[in-house]
C-alpha positions as CSV (number, residue, x, y, z in Angstrom):
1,X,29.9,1.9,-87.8
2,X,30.5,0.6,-84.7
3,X,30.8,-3.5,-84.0
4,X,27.9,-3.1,-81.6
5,X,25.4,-1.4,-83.8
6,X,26.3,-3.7,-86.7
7,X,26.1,-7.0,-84.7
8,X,22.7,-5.5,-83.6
9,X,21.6,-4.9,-87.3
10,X,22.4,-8.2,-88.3
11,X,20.3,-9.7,-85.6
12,X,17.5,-7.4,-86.4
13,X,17.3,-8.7,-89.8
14,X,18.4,-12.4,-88.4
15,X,15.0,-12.5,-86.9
16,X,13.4,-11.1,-89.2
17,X,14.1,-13.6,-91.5
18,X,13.7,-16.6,-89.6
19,X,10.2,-14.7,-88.7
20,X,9.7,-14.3,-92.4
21,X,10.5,-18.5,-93.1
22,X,8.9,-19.2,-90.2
23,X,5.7,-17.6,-91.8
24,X,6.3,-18.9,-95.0
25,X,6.7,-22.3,-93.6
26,X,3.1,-22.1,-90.8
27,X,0.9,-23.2,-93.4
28,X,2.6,-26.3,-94.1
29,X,3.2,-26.7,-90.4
30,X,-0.6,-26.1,-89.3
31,X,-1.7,-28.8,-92.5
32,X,0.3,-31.0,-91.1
33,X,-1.4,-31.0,-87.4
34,X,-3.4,-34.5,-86.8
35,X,-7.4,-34.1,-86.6
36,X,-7.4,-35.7,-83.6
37,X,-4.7,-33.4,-82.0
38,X,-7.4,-30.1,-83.0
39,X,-10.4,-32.1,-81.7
40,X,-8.5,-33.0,-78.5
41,X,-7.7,-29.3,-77.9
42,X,-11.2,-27.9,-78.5
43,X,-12.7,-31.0,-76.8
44,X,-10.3,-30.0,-73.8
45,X,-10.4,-26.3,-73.7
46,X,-13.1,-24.7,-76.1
47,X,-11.2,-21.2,-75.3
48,X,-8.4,-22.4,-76.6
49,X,-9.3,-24.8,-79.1
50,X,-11.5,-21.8,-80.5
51,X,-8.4,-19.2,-80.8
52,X,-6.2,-22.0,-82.3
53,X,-9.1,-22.6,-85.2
54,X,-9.5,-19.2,-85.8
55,X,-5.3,-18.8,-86.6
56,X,-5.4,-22.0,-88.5
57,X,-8.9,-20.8,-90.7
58,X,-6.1,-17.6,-91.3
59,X,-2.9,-19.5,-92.4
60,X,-4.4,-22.1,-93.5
61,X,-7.7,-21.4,-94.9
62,X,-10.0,-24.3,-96.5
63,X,-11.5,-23.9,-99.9
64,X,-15.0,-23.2,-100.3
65,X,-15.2,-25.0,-103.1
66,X,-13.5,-27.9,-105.4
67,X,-12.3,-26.7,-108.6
68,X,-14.5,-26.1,-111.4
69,X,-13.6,-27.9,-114.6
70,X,-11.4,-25.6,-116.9
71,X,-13.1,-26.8,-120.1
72,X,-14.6,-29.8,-121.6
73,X,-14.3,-31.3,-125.4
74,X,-18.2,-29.9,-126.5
75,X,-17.4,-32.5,-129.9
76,X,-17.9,-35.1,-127.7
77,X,-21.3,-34.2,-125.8
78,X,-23.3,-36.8,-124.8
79,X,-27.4,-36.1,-124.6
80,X,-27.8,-36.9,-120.9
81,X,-31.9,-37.4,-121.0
82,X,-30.9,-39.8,-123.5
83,X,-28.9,-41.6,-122.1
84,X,-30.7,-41.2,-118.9
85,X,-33.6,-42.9,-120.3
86,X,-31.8,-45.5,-122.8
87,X,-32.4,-49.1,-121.5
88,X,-28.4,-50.8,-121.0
89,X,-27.6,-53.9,-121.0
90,X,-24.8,-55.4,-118.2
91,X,-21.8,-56.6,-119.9
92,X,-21.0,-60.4,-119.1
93,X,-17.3,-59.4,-118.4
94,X,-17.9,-55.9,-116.6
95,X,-17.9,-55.4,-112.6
96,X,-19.8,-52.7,-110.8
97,X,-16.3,-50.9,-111.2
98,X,-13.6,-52.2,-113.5
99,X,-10.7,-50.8,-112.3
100,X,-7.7,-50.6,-115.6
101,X,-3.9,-50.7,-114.0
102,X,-2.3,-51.0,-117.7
103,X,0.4,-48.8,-119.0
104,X,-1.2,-46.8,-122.0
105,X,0.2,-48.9,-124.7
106,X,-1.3,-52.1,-123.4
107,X,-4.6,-53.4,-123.0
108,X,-6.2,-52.8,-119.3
109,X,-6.5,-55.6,-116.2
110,X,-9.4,-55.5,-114.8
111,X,-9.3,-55.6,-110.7
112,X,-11.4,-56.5,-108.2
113,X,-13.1,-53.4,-107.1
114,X,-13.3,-51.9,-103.2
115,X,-16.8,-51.5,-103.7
116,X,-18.9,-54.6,-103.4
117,X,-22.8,-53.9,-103.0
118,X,-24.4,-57.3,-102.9
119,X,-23.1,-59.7,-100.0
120,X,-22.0,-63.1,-101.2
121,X,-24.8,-64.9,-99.1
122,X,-27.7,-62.5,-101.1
123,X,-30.5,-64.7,-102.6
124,X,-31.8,-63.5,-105.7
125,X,-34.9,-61.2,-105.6
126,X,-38.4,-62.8,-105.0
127,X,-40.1,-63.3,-108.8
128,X,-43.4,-62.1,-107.1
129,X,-44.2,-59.2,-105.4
130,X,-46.1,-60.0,-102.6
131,X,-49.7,-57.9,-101.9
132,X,-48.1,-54.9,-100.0
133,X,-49.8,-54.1,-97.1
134,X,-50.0,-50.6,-95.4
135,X,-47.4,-49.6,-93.1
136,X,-48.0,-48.4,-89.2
137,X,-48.3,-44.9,-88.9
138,X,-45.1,-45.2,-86.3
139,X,-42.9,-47.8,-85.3
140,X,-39.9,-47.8,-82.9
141,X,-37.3,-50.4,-82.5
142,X,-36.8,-50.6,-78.8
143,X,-32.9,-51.4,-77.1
144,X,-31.0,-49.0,-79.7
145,X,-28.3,-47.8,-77.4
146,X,-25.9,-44.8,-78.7
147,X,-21.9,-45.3,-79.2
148,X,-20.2,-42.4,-78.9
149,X,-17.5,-41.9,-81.7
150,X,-14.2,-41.5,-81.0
151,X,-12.4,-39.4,-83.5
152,X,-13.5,-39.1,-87.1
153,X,-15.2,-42.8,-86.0
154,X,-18.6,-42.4,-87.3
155,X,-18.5,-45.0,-89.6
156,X,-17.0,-47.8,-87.0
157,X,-19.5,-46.2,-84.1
158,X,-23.2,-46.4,-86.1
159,X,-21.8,-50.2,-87.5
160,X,-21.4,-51.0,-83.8
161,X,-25.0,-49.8,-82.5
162,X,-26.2,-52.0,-85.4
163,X,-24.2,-54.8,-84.6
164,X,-24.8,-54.3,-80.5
165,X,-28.3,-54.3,-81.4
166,X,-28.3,-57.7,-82.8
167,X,-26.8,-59.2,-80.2
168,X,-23.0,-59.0,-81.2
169,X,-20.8,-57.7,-78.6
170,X,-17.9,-55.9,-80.7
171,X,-16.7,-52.4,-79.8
172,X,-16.2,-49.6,-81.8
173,X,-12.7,-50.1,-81.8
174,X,-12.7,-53.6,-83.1
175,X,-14.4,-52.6,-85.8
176,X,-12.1,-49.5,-86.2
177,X,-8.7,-51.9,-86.2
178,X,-10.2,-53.5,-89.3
179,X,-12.0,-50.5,-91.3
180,X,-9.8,-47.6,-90.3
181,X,-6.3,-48.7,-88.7
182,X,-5.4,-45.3,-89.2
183,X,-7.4,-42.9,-86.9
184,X,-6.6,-40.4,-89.7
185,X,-8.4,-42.1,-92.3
186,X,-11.4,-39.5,-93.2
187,X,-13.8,-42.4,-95.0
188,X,-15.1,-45.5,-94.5
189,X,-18.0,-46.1,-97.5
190,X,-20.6,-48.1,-97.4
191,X,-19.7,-50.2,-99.1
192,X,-16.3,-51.1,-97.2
193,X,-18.6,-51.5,-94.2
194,X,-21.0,-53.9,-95.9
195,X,-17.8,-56.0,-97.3
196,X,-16.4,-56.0,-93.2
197,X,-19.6,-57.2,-92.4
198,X,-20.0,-60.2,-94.9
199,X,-16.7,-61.0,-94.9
200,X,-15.1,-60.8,-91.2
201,X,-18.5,-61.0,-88.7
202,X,-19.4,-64.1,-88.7
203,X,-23.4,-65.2,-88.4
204,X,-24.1,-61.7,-90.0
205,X,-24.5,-59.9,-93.4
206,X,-25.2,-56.5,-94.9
207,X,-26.5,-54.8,-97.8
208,X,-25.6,-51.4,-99.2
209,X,-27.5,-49.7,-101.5
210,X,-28.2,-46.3,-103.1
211,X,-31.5,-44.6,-104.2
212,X,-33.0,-45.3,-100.8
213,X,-36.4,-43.6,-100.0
214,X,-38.0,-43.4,-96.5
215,X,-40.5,-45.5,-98.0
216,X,-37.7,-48.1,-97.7
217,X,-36.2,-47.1,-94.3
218,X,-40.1,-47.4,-92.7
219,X,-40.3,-51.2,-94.2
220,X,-37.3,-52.5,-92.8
221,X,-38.0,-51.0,-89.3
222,X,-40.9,-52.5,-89.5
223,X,-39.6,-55.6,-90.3
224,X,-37.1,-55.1,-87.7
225,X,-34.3,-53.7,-88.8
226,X,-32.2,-50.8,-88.1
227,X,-31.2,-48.8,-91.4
228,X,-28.0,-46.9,-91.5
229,X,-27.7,-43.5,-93.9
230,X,-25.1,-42.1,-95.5
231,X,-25.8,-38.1,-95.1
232,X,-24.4,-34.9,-95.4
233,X,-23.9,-32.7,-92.1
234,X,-23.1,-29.1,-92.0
235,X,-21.2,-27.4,-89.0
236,X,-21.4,-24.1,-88.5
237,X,-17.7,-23.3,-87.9
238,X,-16.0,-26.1,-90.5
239,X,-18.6,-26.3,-93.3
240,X,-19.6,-29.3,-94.7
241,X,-19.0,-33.3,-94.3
242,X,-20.2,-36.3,-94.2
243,X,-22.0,-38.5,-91.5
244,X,-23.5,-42.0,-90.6
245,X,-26.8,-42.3,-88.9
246,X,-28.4,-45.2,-87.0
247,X,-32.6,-44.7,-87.8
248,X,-34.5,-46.9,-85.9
249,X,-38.1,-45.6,-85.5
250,X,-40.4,-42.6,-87.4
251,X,-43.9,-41.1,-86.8
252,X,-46.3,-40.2,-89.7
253,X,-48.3,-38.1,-87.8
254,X,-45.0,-36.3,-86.6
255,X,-43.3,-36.2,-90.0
256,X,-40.3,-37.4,-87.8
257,X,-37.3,-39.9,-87.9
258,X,-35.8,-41.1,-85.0
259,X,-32.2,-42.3,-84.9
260,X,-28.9,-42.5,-82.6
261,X,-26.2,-39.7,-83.7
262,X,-23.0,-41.1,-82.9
263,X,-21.1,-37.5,-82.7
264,X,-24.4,-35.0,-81.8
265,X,-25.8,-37.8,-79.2
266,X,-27.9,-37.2,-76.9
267,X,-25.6,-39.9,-74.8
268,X,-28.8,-41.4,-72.8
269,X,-30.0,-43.2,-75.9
270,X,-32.9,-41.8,-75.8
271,X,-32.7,-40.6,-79.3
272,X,-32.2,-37.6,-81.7
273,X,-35.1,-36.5,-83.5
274,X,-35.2,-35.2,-87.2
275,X,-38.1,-34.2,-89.8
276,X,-38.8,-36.0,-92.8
277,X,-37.8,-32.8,-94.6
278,X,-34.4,-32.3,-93.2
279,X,-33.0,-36.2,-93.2
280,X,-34.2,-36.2,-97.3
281,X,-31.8,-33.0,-98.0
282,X,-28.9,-34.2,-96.5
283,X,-29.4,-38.2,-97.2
284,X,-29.6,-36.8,-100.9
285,X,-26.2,-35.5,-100.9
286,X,-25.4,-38.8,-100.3
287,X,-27.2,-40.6,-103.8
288,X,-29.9,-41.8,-100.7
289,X,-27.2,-44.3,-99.9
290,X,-27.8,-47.0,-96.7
291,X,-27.1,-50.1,-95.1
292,X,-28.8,-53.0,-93.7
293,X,-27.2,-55.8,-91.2
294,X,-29.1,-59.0,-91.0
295,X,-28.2,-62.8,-90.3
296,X,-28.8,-65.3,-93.2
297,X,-31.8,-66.4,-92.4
298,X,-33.4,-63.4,-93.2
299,X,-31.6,-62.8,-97.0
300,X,-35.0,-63.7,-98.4
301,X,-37.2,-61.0,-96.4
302,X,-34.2,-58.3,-97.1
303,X,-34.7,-59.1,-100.6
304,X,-37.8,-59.2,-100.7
305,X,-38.5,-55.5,-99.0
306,X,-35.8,-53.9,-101.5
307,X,-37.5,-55.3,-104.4
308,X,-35.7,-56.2,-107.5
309,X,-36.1,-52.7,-108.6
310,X,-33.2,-52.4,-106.0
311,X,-31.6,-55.5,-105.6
312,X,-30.1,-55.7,-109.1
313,X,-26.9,-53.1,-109.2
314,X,-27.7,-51.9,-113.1
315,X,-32.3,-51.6,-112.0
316,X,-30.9,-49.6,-109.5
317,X,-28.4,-47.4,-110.8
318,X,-30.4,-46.8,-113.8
319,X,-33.3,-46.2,-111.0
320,X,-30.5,-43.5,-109.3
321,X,-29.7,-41.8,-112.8
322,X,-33.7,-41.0,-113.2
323,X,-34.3,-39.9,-109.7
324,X,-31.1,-37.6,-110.1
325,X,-32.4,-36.3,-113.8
326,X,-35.9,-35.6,-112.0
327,X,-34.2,-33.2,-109.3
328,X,-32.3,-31.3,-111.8
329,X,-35.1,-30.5,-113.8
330,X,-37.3,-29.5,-110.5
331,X,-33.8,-27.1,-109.5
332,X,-31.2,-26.9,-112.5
333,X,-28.7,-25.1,-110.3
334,X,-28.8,-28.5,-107.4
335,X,-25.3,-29.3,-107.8
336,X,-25.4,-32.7,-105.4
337,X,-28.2,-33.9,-107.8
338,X,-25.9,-33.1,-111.0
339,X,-23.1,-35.6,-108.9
340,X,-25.9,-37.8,-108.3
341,X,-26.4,-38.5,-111.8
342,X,-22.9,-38.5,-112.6
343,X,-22.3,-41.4,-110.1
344,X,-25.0,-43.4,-111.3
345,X,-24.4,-43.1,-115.3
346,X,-20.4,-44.0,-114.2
347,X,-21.7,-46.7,-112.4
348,X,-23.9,-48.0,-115.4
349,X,-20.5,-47.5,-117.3
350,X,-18.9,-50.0,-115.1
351,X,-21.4,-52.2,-115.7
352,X,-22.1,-52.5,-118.6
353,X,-18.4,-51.5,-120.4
354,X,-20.0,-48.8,-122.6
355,X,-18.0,-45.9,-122.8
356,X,-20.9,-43.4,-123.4
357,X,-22.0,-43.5,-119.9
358,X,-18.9,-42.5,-118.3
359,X,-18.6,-39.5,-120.8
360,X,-22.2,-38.6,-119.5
361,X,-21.1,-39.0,-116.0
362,X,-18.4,-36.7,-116.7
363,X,-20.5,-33.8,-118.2
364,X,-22.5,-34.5,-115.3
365,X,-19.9,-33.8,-112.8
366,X,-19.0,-31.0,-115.1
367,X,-22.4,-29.1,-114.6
368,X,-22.0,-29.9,-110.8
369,X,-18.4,-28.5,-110.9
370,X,-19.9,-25.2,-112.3
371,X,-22.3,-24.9,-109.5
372,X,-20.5,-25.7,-106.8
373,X,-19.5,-28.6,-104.6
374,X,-18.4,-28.8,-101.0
375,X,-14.5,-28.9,-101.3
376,X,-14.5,-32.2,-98.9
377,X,-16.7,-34.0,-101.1
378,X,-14.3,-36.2,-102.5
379,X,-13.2,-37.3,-99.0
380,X,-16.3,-39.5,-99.3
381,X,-17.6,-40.1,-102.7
382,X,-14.8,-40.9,-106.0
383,X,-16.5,-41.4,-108.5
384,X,-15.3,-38.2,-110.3
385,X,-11.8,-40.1,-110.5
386,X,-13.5,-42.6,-112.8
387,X,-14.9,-41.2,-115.1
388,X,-12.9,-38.3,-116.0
389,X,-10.0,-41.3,-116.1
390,X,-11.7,-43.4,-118.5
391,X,-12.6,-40.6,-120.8
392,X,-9.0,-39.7,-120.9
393,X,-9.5,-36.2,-118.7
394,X,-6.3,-37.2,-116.9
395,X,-5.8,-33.2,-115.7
396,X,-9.3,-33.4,-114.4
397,X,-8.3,-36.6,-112.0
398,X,-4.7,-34.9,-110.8
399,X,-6.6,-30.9,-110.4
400,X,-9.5,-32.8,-108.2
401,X,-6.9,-35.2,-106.3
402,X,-4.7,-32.2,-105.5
403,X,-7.1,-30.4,-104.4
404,X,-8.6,-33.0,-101.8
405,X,-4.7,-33.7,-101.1
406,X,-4.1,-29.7,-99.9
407,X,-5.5,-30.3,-96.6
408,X,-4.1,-32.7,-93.8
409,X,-7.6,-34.3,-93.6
410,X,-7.7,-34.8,-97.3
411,X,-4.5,-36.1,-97.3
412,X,-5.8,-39.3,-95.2
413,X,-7.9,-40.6,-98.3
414,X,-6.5,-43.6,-99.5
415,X,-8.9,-43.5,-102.7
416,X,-7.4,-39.9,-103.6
417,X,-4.0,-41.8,-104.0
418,X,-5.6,-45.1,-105.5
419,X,-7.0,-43.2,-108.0
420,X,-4.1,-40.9,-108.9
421,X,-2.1,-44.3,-109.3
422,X,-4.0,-45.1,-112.0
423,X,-3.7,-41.7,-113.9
424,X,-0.3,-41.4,-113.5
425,X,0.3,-45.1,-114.6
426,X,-2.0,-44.1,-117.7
427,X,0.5,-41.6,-118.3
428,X,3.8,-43.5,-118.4
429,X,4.5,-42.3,-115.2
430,X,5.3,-45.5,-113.2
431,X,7.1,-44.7,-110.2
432,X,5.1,-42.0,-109.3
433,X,2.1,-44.4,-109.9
434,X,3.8,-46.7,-107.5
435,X,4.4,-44.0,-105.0
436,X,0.7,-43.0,-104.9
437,X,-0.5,-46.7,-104.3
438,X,1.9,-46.6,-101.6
439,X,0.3,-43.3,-100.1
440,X,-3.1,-45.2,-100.3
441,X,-1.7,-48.2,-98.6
442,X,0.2,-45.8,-95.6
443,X,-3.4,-44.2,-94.7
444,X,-4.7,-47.7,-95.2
445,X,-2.8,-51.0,-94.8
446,X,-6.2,-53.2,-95.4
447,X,-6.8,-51.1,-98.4
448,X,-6.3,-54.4,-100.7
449,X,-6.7,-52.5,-103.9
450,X,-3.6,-50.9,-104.0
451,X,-1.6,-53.6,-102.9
452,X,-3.3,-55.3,-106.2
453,X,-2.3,-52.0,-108.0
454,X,1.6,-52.3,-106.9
455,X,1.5,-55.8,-107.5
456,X,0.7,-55.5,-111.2
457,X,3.1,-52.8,-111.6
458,X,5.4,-55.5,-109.9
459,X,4.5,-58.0,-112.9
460,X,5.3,-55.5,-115.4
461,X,9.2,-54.7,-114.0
462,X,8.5,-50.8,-112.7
């Protein structure tokens, strides 16, 4: 064979091996791309943002759904109506969340969890129920101006209209430097925002609470306050995530909310329009979860329109676990209703320290497992972690974390790692423990739970 035809040979197959790695290698290479890179481009040129979706949705294809559970210990079945409708006590010593960082042969220590729900300036629920009297048939809060998000900003954006609303001039991306340092970051909870709020805007508070009606929302727009949902939001060409939205008026006679979409505008203010019907679907994927901004003086009115019902964390969670049971007996195969119910019977776990609950909130993530959730759920709502971690399903935690952790966006959840830390720490496996708190501290420097997590792995000498 002559030199030339074998040096051409070998750069045949040269290229077609580096064409082969290189293909081997795009998916890792696409995952990697920054959201904000993607939005730019289709924001820029849809043409071209389109064709570059449509090779990414090929290499690198989202799943449709998270991963069902691969079995579950039937020996240790809880009833859920039971427990459902058992009347729990709160536990002197437990926290809405106790978060354990303890190597399995010692006992845990308890942390402070990310998730306060009751600002520190709250006054306690009115003892009587004032005579209710009937609500307007409509009501609009006038001035709501739109903020148009920036990338992946909702959260920051609806906080702002609020807080612009009220008087306070911050921008979007003050309150962004604070909640989400990291553009990346795909969550901010309600929670977190509610905690910003109360603890670094002076002259203001917030509550956030879950098993919101629109009962509720139309009282405190009457009373004058804008109410912020927690919702679910579907897009034709990505699927399924979650959204804030600013509601500031409705209509009876209309059947019709009326709020300021920070990413679907319209960017005059004048104001997106949605039915009854549609905001309760998507606001239940959600557990009904919202927020309320106020200033101090107006604690006792706040209080006063949530009703104690709502204003005590284990009344409403227990509230939450009954509203959830009632929607999977009207549609056994609603999956978002089976997480609702696991949320709130973890939550009444953390509460009250007994250990039945989280086992219930684990069969009740179970059933929604089977049915089948939106594989960026856990970008937004952890529970999951919890309670498959205190009833010892430590595979459970890692196969739901890696899952959220294949994609690039999931990857910028610091409560995926936070939550790993602990499983892995459970399981002797300290560095690695330390490495995920890390993780959850590089997508989130103010994300003080982790550097509380590392720190007690720092007392132990890992």
């Amino acid at each position: 064979m002559k030199n030339r035809t074998r040096n051409l040979i070998l750069i045949i197959v040269g290229i077609q091996f580096v064409v082969i790695l290189g293909l081997l290698a795009l998916p890792s290479v696409v995952q990697a791309i920054p959201g904000r890179y993607r939005v730019a481009l289709q924001e820029r040129s849809p043409f071209l943002g389109k064709i570059s979706e449509g090779v990414i949705a090929q290499v690198a294809p989202v799943a449709t759904a998270l991963p069902a559970p691969v079995s579950n210990n039937s020996d240790t079945q809880v009833d859920l109506s039971a427990l459902v409708a058992s009347k729990p006590t709160p536990s002197p010593t437990a926290t809405v969340e106790v978060i354990a960082t303890a190597v399995p042969t010692e006992a845990p220590a308890d942390a402070p969890t990310p998730e306060p729900t009751l600002p520190p300036t709250a006054t306690p629920a009115p003892t009587m129920t004032p005579t209710p009297e009937p609500l307007p048939v409509s009501k609009i809060l006038p001035d709501m101006k739109v903020v148009r998000q920036t990338f992946n900003n909702c959260g920051p954006a609806n906080l702002t209209q609020v807080l612009n609303w009220w008087g306070n001039p911050v921008t979007q991306e003050e309150v962004a430097s604070y909640l989400k340092p990291n553009s990346e970051d795909r969550n901010v909870s309600a929670w977190q925002i509610a905690d910003y709020v109360n603890e670094q805007t002076p002259g203001y508070n917030a509550i956030a609470r879950s098993g919101g009606s629109l009962e509720m929302i139309k009282k405190f727009i009457v009373a004058g306050y804008p109410v912020v949902i927690e919702k679910g939001y579907e897009l034709p060409e990505s699927g399924w995530w979650g959204h804030y939205l600013t509601v500031y008026g409705y209509d009876d006679t209309k059947q019709e909310l009326y709020s300021q979409d920070s990413y679907l505008g319209p960017w005059d203010s004048s104001g997106r329009t949605d039915s009854y019907d549609d905001v309760n679907k998507y606001w239940q994927q959600f557990n009904y979860t919202f927020y309320v901004v106020y200033t101090p003086d107006k604690a006792d009115e706040v209080a006063a329109i949530l009703g104690e019902e709502m204003f005590d964390d284990l009344k409403m969670w227990q509230y939450v676990a009954t509203l959830a049971e009632s929607e999977t007996k009207a549609n056994p195969d609603d999956a978002m209703a089976w997480f609702n119910m696991g949320t709130a019977l973890t939550r009444i776990a953390g509460l009250t320290g007994d250990q039945t609950y989280y086992q219930g909130g684990a069969q009740a993530y179970d059933k929604a497992r089977e049915i089948g959730l939106p594989p960026r759920m856990l970008w937004y709502q952890f529970q999951p972690y919890l309670a498959y971690w205190k009833v010892g399903r430590y595979q459970d935690v890692l196969d739901l974390a890696n899952a959220t952790l294949e994609t690039q966006g999931g990857r910028n959840v610091e409560e995926t790692y936070w939550y790993m830390g602990h499983v892995l720490l459970e399981m002797g496996r300290v560095t690695e423990a330390r490495q995920a708190y890390e993780s959850a501290l590089a997508v989130n420097e103010n994300f003080y739970p982790a550097q509380i997590s590392i720190d007690y792995i720092d007392s132990l000498g890992g």
